[in-house]
C-alpha positions as CSV (number, residue, x, y, z in Angstrom):
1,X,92.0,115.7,86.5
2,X,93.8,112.4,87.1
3,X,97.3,113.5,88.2
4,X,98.9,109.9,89.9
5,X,98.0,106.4,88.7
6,X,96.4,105.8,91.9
7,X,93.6,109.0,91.3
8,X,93.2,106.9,87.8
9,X,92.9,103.4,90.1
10,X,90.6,105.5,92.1
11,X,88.4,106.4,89.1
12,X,88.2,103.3,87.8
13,X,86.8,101.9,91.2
14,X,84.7,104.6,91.1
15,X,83.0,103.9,88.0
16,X,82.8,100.7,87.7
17,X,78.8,98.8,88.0
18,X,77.8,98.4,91.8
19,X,77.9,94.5,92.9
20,X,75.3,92.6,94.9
21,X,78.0,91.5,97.7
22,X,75.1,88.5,98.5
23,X,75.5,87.5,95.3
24,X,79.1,88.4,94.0
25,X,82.9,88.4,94.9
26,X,84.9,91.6,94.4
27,X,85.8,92.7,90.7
28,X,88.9,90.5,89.3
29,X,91.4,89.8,86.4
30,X,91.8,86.4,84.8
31,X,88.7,84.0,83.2
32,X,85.3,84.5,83.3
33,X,83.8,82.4,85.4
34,X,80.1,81.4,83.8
35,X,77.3,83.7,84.9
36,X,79.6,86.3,86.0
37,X,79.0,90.0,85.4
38,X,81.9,91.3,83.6
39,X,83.6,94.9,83.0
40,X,86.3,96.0,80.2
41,X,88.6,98.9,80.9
42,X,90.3,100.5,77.8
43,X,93.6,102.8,78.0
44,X,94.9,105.1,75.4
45,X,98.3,106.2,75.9
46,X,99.2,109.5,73.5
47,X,102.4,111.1,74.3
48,X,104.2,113.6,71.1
49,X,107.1,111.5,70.2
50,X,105.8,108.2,71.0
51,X,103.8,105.2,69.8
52,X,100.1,105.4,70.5
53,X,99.6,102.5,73.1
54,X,96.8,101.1,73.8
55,X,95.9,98.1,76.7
56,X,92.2,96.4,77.5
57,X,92.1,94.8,81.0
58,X,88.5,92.5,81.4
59,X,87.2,92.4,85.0
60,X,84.5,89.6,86.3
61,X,83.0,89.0,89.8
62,X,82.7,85.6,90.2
63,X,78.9,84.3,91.4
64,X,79.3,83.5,95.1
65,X,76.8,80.2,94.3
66,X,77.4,78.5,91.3
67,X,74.9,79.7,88.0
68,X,75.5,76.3,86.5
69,X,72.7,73.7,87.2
70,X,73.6,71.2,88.8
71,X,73.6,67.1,86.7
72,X,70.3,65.4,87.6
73,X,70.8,62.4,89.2
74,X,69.7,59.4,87.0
């Protein structure tokens, strides 16, 4: 049971896909950078009395070496 936010933090962690740490930086918020593994977490909030709410929050780990190729030189 996930009593704190920080067991729910915790379980997240937990649960999200294992990285390559040769190949990836840690789990973050903000754009996807291309080639990057990414990760949605979805929370329902039900309490009697209240709204439903409802948040998404997308993860990515950024490729440590870029994916793009790089322009041939002409």
């Amino acid at each position: 049971m996930i009593v704190h936010a920080t067991d729910l933090l915790a379980w997240i962690e937990t649960n999200l896909p294992d990285l390559d740490t040769d190949r990836y930086h840690p789990w973050t918020s903000g754009p996807t950078p291309p080639g990057a593994p990414t990760a949605r977490i979805e929370v329902t909030i039900t309490s009697l009395g209240h709204e439903v709410r409802r948040v998404c929050v997308r993860l990515s780990a950024e490729p440590i070496e870029p994916t793009t190729p790089s322009p041939r030189p002409r």
